[in-house]
N, C-alpha and C positions, 0 to 999 in steps of 0.2 A: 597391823589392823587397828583401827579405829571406829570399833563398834560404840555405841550407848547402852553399856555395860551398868553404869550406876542407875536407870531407869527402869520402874516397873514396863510391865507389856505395855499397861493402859494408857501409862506417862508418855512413851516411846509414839504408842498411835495416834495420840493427839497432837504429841510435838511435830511427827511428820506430816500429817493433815493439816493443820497452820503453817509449817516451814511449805509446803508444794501443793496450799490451798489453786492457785490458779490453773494449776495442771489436772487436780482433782475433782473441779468444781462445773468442768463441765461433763464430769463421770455423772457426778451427782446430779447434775440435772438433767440428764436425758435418765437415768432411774427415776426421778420424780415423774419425768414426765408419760414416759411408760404404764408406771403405777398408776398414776390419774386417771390413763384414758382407759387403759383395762376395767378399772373399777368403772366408771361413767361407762363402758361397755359392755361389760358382763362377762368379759375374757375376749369379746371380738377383736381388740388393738391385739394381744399378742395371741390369736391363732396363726395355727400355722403357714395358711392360707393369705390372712393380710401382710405377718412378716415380709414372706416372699414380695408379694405386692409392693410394701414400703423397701424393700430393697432393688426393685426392679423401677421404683419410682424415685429414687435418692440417687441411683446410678449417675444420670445424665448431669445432677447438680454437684457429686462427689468428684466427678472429672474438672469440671468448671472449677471450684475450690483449690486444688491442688495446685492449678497453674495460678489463679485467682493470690494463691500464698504464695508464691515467689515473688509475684510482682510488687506484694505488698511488704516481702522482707526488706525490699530494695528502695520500698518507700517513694514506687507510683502505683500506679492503678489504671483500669482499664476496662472502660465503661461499654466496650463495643462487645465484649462476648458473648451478650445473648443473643446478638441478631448476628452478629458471625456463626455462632450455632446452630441460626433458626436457617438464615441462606445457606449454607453449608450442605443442611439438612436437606433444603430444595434443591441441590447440585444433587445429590445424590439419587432423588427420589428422580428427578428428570431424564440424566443419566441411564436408571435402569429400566423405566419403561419408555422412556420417547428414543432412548438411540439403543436402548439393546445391551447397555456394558455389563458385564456379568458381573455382583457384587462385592468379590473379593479386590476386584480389581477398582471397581466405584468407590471402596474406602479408601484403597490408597491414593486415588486421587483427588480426594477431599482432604487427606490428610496434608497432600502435598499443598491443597488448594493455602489451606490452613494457615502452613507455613509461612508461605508467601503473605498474606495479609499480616503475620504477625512483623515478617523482613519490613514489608513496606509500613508499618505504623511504626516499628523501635526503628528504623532510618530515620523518619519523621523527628522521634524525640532523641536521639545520640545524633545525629549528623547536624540536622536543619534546627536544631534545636527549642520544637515545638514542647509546650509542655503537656505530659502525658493526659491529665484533664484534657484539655484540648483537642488533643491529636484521637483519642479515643473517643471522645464524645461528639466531634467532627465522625469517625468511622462508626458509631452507631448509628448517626442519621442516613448514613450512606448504604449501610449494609441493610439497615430499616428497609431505606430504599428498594434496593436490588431484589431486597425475600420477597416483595410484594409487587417488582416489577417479574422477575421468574415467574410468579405463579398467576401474572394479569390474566395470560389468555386461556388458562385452564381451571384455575380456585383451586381448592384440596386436591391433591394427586394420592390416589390409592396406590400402596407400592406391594404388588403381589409375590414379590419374591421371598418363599419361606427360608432360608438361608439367613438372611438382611432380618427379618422381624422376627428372628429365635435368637438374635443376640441380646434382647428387653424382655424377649418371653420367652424364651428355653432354657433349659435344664441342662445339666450335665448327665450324660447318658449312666447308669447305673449299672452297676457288676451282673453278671445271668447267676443269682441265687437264688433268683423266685422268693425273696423276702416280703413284707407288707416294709419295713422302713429300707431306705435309698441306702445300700452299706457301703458304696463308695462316698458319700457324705459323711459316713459315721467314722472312714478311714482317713479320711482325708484331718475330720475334726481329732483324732490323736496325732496324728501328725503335724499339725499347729500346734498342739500342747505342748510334745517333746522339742519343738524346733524352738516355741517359745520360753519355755525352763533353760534349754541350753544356752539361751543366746544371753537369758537372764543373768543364767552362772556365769557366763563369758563376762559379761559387764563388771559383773559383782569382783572377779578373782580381777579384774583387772584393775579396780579399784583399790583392793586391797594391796595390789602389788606396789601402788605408787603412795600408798598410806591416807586417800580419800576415805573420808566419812562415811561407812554404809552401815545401814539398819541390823539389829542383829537378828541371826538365824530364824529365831519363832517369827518374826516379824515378814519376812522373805517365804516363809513358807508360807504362812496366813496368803502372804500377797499373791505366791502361785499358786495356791490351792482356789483361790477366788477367780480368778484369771480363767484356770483352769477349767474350773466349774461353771463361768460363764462362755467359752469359748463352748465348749460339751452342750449344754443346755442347747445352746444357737441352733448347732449342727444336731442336734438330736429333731428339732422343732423343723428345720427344714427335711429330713429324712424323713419324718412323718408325712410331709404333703408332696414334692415332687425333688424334694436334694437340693443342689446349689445352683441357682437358676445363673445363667452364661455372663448377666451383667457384673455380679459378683467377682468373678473369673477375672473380668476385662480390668474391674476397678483394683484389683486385689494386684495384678501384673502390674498396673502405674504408678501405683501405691509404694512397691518396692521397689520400684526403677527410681523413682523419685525419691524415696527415703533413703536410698543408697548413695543417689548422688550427693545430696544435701550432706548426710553425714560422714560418708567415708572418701570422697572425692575433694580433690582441690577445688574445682569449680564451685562447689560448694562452699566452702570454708570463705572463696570469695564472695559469693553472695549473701554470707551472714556479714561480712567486712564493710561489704560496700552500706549494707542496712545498717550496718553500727555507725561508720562514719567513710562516707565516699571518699571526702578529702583528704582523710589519712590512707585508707586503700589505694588512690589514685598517686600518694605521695610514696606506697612501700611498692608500688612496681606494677599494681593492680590494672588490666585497662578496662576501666570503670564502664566504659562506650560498647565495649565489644559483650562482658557479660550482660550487661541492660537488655542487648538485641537478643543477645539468644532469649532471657526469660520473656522476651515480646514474643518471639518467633514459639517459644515452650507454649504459653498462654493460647493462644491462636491456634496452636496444633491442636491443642487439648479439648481448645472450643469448637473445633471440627466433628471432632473424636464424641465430643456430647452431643450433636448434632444430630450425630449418625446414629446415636443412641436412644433420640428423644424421635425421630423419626422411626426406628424400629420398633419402639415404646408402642408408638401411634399407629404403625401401620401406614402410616398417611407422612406427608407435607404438607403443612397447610399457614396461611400466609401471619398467623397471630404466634407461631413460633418463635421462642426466645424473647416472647412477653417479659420482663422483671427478671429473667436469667442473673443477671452480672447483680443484682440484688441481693441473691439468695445463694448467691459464689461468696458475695462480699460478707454479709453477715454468716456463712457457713465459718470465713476466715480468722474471722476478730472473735468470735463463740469456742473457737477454738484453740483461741491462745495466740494470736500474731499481735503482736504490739502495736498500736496506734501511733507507736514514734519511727517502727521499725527496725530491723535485725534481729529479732525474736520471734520463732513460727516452728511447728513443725506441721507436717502435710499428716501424721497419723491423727495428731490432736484435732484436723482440720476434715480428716474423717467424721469424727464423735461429732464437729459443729454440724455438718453435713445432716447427719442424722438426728440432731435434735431440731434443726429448721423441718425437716422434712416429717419426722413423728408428730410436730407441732399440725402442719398441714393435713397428713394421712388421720390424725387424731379426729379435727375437728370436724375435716368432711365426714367419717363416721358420725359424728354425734349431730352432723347437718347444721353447724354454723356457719353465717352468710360469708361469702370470700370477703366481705367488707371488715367484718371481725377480724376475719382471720389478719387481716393485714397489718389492725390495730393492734392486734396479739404477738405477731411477729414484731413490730416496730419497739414494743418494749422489752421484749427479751433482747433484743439485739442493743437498744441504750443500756439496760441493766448491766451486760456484760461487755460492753466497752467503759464502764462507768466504775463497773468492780474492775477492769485491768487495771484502770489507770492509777485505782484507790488502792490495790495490792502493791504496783508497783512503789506508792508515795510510802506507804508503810516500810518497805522492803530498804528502801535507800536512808 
């Protein structure tokens, strides 16, 4: 074991806040950010009420992000997924009231729709050897196209099926104890604690087993106990108004499926490979071509999947869908730690960015600033925090 044994507590917490500033700094800014708008609110930002709201409204950008981060581990990008979102989201809405398809069955079909667009844009850039600028920025004016040719001869399509619009706005159904707070929320939220402590210990004993650096005990505990208590707090505040509203559910399932693969899978390992350097990937056996496509064809799914989300959101289809989407995917990504050079990301950190663009947004329309502001507002958290990666990183080497 290799704790920091010679350091006071206070020594130890400063020293790991500077050693894993970049990891910590977009904690800290969506606490800042929080605090701001609560106080300029009066406690209206964190009721219980807008929480839920800002998480039913973060959903559709927090899918976007996720796929948004692999593309940028790999070090391309892909400028089409809001209007693959916004059409996506008109496939569906068409679907279920102009031919009748019953909606569990209208998602899979957009997911598959999905797919397929992401097959035919990562062929474009691994086969034909377009480059992903391009090839994306070419399929957003296309898919521009299509959302606004879909919806020529009808404008907004009302999508009446309750099923489809309780996935943005319902709830998870709650236990019969006739309580005033949701106890299936409150069980759910120890049940993250403990899954989260054990996985914690996991890391930690396994650290020590190979004789890695980790913090010592009081420090580990501080860090679960905080964890802890902000996990508890979450789920207390949503029990209070209706529980864990269904987008949550949805995001929190992709969340793990994707941090799973990233971290515990080969496929994974190659795609941090190929972001550190293709040409050596490409040179230890890696086939460089083949993972690309799948995170196009990941990307493209996922922008389905937000589609279908921001379409539930709405209730509606309507043709200005996935407006600045791939915007607020891109800055969710880099806010949350993916490198601007690439091979550096994770999709949980790309959460937290997720939610500081969107608290940023949900904040300001509370307090009724013009969406002109807001945009100017965003544009500079978004350079601040590519500007501090790249300055942590100069420091760090």
């Amino acid at each position: 074991m290799n704790e920091q044994k010679n350091m006071s507590l206070g020594q130890e917490l400063v020293t790991l806040l500077k050693t894993n500033i970049r990891d910590y700094m977009m904690y800290i800014a969506l606490v800042v950010i929080m605090a701001f708008f609560s106080w300029r609110t009066n406690g209206g930002f964190i009721s219980a009420r807008n929480i839920s709201n800002l998480i039913n409204q973060a959903g559709y950008v927090a899918i976007l992000a996720i796929g948004m981060t692999i593309i940028l581990i790999i070090k391309h990008i892909d400028l089409s997924v809001g209007y693959v979102a916004g059409f996506c989201g008109a496939v569906a809405a068409i679907l279920m009231t102009q031919h009748g398809v019953n909606e569990w069955l209208t998602i899979l079909i957009v997911l598959i729709l999905g797919a397929l667009i992401g097959l035919y844009q990562g062929t474009l850039v691994t086969r034909v050897g377009v480059p992903a600028f391009v090839a994306t920025l070419a399929g957003q004016f296309m898919f521009r196209g299509l959302l606004s040719l879909s919806l020529e001869s009808t404008g907004t399509i009302i999508v009446p099926n309750k099923g489809f619009n309780a996935l943005s706005n319902g709830f998870i159904p709650d236990l019969p104890f006739g309580t005033d707070l949701h106890m299936l929320t409150l069980i759910i939220g120890v049940v993250l604690v403990v899954a989260m402590i054990y996985s914690q210990l996991k890391e930690r004993r396994n650290k020590q087993k190979y004789n890695f650096q980790v913090s010592s005990n009081a420090v580990f505990i501080i860090k679960m106990v905080a964890f802890a208590a902000i996990i508890m707090i979450i789920m207390y505040t949503l029990a209070d108004y209706s529980g864990i509203p269904w987008t949550a559910v949805i995001v929190g399932v992709v969340l793990f499926a994707y941090n799973y693969v990233l971290n515990q899978t080969r496929l994974g390992r190659y795609v941090y490979g190929i972001g550190g350097n293709d040409q050596a990937a490409e040179l230890s056996g890696i086939n460089v071509k083949r993972v690309t496509l799948y995170a196009f064809i990941s990307v493209s799914t996922l922008a389905a999947l937000a589609g279908v989300l921001f379409t539930s959101r709405l209730q509606s289809a309507t043709p200005q869908a996935g407006l600045g989407f791939e915007l607020d995917a891109i800055a969710s990504s880099y806010i949350g730690g993916v490198a601007v050079s690439g091979g550096i990301g994770r999709v949980t950190n790309t959460i937290i960015g997720s939610l500081v663009i969107m608290s940023l947004t949900n904040g300001m329309n509370l307090m009724g600033v013009g969406i002109s502001y807001q945009y100017i507002v965003k544009g500079i958290i978004f350079i601040i925090a590519v500007a501090f990666d790249i300055r942590t990183r100069k420091s760090v080497r």
